[in-house]
VOVEXTOR-113761 format. One line per 3 residues: number of its first residue (from 1); their letters; for each residue x, y, z of N, C-alpha, C, O, CB. Coordinates in steps of 0.2 Angstrom, whole numbers. Each point is the difference from the previous one (the first is absolute). Glycine has a CB too. Layout:
# residues N
NUM	a	X,Y,Z,X,Y,Z,X,Y,Z,X,Y,Z,X,Y,Z  ...
***
This chain:
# residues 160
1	xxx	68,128,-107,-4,-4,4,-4,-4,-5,-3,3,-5,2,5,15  0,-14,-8,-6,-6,-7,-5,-2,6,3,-3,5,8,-5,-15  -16,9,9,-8,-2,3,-3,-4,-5,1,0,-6,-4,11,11
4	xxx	1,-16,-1,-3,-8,-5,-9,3,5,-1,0,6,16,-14,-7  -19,15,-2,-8,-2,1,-3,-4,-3,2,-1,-6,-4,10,7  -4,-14,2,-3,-4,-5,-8,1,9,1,3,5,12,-15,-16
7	xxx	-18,9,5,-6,0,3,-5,-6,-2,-1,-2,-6,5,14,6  -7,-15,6,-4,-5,-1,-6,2,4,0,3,5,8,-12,-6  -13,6,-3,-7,0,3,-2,-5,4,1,-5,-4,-4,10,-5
10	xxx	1,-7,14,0,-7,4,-7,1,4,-1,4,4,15,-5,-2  -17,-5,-6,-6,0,3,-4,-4,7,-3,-5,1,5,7,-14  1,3,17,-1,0,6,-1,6,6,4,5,0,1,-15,-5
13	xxx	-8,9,8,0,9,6,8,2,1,5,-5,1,-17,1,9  13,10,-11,7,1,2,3,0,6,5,2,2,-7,3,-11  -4,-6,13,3,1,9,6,-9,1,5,0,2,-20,8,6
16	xxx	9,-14,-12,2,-5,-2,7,-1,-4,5,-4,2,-16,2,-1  11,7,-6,7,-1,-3,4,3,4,5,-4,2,-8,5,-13  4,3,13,6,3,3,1,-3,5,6,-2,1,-8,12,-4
19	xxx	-4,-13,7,3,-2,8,3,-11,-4,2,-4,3,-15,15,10  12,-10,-19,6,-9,-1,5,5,-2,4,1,4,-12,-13,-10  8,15,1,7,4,-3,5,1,8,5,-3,2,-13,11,-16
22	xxx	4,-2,18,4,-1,6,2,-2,6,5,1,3,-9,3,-7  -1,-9,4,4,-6,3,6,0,2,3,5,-2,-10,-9,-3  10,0,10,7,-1,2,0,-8,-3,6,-2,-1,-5,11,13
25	xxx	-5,-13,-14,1,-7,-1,1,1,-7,5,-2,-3,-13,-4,11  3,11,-12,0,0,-7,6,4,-4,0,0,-6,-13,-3,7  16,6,1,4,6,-2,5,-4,-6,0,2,-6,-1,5,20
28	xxx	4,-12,-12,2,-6,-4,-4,-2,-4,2,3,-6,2,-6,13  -8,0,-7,-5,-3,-5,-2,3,-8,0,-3,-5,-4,1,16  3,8,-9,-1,5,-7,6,4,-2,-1,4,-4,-12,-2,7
31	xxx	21,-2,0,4,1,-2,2,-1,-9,-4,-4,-2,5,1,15  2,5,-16,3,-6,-6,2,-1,1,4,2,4,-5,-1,-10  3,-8,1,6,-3,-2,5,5,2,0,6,0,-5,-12,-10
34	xxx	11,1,13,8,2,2,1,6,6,4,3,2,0,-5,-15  -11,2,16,-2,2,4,-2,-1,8,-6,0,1,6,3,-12  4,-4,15,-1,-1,7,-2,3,4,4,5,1,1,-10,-2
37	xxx	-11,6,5,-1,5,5,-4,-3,5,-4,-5,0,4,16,-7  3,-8,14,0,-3,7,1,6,7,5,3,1,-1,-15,-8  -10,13,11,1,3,5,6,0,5,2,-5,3,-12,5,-5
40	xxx	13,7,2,6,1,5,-3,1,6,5,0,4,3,3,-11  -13,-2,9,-2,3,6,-3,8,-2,2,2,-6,7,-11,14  -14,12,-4,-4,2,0,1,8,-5,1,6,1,-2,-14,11
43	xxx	-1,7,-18,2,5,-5,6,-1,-4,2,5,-4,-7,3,12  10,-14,-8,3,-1,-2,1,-7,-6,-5,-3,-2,7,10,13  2,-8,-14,-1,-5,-7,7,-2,1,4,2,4,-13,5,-15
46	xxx	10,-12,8,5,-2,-4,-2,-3,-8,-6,-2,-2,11,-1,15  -1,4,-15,1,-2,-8,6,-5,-3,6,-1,2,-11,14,-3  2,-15,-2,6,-4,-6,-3,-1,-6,-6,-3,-1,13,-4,9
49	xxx	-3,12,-13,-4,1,-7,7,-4,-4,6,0,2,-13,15,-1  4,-18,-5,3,-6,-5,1,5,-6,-4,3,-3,-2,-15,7  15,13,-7,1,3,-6,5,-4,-5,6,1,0,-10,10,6
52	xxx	0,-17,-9,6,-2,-3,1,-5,4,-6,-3,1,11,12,-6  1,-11,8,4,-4,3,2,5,6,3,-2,5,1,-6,-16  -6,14,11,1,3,9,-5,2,4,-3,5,-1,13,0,-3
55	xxx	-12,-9,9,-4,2,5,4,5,3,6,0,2,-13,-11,-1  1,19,0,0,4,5,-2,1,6,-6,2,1,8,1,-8  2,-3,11,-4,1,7,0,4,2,5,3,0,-4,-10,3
58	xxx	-9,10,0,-2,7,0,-5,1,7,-5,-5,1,6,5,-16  0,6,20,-6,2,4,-3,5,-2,2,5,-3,3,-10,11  -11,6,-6,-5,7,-1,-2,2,6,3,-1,5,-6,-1,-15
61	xxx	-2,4,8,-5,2,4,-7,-2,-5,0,-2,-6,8,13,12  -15,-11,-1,-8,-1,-2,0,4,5,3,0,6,-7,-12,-10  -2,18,0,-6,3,5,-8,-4,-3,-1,-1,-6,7,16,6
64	xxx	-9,-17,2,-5,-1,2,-6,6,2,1,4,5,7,-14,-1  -13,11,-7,-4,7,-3,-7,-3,-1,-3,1,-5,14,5,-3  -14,-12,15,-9,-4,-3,-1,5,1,-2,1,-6,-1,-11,9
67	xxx	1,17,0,-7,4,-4,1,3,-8,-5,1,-4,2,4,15  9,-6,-12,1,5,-10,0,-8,-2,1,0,-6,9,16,5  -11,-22,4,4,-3,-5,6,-1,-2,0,-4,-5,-7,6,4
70	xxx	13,1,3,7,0,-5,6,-2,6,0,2,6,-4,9,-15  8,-15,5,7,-2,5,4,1,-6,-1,-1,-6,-2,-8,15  9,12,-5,5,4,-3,5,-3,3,-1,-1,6,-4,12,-9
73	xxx	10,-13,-1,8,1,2,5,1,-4,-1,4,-5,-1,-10,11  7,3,-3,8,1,-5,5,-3,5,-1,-2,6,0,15,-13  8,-12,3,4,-2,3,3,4,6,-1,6,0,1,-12,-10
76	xxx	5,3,14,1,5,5,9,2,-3,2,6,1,-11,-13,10  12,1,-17,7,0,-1,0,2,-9,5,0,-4,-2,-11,15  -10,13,-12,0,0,-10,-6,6,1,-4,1,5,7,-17,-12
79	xxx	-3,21,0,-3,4,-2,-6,-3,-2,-1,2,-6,11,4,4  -14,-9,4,-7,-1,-4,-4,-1,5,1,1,6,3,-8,-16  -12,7,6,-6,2,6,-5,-3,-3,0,0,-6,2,11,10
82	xxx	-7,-13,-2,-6,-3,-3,-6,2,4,0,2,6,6,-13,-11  -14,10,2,-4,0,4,-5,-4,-3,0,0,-7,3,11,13  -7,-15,-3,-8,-2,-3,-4,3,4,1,0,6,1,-11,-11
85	xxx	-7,16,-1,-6,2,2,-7,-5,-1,0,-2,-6,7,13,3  -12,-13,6,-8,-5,0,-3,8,-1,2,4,4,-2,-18,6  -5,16,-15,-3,3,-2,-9,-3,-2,0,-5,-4,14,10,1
88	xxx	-19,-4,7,-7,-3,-2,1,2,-12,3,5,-3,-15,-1,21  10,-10,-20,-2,1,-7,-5,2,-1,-5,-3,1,11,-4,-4  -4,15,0,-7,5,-2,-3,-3,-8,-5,2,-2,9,10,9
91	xxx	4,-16,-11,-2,-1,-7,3,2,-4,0,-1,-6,-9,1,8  13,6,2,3,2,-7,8,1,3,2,5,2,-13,2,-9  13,-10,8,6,-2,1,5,-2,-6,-2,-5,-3,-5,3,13
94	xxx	12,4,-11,2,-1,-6,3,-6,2,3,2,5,-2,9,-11  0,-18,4,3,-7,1,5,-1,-5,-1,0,-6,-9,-6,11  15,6,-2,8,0,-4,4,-8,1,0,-4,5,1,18,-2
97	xxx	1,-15,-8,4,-9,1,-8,-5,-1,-6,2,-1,19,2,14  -10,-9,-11,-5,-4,0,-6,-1,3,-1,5,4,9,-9,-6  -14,1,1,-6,1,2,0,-5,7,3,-6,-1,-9,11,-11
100	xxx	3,-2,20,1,-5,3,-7,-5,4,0,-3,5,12,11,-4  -16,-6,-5,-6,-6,0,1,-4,-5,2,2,-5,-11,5,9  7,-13,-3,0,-3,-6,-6,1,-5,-5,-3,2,12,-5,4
103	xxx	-7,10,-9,-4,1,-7,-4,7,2,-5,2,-2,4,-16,-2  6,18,9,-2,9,0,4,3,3,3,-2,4,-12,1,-4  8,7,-3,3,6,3,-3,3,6,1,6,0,2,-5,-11
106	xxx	-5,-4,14,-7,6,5,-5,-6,2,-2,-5,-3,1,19,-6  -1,-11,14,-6,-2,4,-5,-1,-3,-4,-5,1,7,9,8  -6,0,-13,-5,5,-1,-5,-7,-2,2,-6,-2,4,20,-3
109	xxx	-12,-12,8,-5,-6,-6,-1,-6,5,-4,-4,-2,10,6,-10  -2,-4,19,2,-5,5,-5,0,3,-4,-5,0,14,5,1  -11,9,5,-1,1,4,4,-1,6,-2,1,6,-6,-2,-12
112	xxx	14,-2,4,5,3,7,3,6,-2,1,2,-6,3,-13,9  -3,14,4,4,7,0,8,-3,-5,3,-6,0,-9,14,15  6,-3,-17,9,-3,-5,5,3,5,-1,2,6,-3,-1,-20
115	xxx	9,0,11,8,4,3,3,2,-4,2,-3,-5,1,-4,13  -1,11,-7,7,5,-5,4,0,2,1,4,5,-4,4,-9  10,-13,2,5,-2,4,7,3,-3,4,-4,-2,-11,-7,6
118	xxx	9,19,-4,5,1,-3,7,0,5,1,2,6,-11,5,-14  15,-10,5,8,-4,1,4,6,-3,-2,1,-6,0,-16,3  7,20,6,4,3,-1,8,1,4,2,2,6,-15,2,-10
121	xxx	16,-7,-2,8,0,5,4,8,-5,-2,2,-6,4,-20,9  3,20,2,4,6,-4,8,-3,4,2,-2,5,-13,16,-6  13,-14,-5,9,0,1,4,7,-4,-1,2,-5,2,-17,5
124	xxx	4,17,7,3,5,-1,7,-2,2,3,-4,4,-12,10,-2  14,-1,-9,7,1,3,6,-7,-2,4,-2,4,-12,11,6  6,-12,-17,4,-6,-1,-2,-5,2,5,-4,0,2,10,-1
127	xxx	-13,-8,3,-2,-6,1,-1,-3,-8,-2,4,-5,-4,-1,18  8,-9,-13,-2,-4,-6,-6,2,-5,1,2,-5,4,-12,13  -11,9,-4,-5,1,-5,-1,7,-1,-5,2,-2,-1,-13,4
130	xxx	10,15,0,-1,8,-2,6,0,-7,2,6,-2,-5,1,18  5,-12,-18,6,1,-4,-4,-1,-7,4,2,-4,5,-6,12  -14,1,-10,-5,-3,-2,2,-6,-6,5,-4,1,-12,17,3
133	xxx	4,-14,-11,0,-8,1,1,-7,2,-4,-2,4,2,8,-8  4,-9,2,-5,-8,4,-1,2,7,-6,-1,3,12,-9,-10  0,14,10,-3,0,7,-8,3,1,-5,-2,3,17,4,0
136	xxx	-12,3,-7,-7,5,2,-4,-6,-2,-2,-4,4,5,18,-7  -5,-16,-3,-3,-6,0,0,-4,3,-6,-1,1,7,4,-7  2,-7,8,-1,-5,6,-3,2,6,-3,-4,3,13,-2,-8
139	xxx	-10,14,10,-2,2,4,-8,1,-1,-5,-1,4,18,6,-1  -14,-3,-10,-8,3,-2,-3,-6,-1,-6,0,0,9,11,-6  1,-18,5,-2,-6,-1,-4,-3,8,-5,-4,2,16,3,-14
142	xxx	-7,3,16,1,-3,7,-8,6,4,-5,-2,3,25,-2,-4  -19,10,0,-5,4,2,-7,-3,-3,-5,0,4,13,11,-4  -9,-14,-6,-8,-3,-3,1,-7,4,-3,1,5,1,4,-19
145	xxx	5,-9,13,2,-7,4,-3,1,6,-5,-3,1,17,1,-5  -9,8,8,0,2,8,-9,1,0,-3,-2,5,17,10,-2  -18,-6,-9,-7,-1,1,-3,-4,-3,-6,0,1,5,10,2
148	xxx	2,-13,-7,-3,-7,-1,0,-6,7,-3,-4,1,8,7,-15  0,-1,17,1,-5,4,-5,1,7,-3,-5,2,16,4,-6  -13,8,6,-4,2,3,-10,-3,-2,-3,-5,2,16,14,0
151	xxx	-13,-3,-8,-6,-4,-2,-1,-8,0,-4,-3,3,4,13,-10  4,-13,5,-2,-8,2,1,-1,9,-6,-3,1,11,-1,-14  -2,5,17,0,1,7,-6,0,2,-3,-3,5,14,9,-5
154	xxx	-15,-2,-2,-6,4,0,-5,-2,0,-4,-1,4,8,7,-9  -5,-8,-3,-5,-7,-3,2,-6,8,-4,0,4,5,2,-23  4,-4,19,2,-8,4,-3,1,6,-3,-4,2,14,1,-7
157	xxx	-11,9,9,-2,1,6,-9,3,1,-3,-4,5,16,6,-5  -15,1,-2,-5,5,-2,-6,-6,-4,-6,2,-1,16,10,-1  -7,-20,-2,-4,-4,-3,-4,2,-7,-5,-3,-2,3,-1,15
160	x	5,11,-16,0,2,-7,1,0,-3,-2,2,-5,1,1,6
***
């Protein structure tokens, strides 16, 4: 099994983060690159992940979790799983990958509540990016992407 984690601080209340990240409009939006996602209907996904010159087409599942914060899926036809957790920022949060405020790591110092926005996919059992590199690389590329994008989503909505 190959697990990709990355972690952003996102300076905004996290009931705010999670409910754009959750969304059904924005689920798309903060995707990365080669990456399509769109509701199948109620708990369900469709996918098309860009690799190279082959698009895969792919269904899952979404749980949807507004009191913890956390939506979880995977696929219904492939070994892999993801979840984003919205965590309130206490400060110490270790921020991994790129920084997603511009010119900070953290709220701190604003007076907005911040967000601990941790992105975690796992592939099992011969999937590509469990073979590891360029694949694994390009997937761990695509997990920081997936929250930069969000954080900006964030800022665009939210007026930060």
């Amino acid at each position: 099994m190959t697990e990709f984690e990355h972690t952003r601080v996102i300076p905004a209340d996290p009931g705010v983060v999670f409910d754009i990240a959750s969304g059904e409009p924005t689920l798309n939006d903060w995707a990365p690159e080669g990456v399509e996602v769109e509701s199948a209907g109620h708990g369900a996904l469709h996918a098309w992940v860009s690799e190279g010159s082959e698009v895969h087409d792919a269904f899952g599942y979404v749980e949807v979790d507004r009191e913890r914060r956390r939506m979880e899926w995977g696929g219904t036809d492939a070994d892999y799983d993801g979840w984003l957790q919205v965590d309130p920022d206490d400060g110490t949060a270790e921020v991994t990958g790129t920084a997603s405020a511009e010119g900070s790591d953290s709220a701190g110092g604003t007076g907005t509540p911040g967000s601990v926005a941790t992105l975690h996919l796992s592939f099992r059992g011969g999937q590509e990016p469990d073979l590891g590199g360029e694949q694994s690389e390009e997937t761990d590329r695509r997990v920081e992407q997936a929250l930069d994008r969000l954080a900006a989503l964030v800022r665009e909505q939210t007026g930060g």
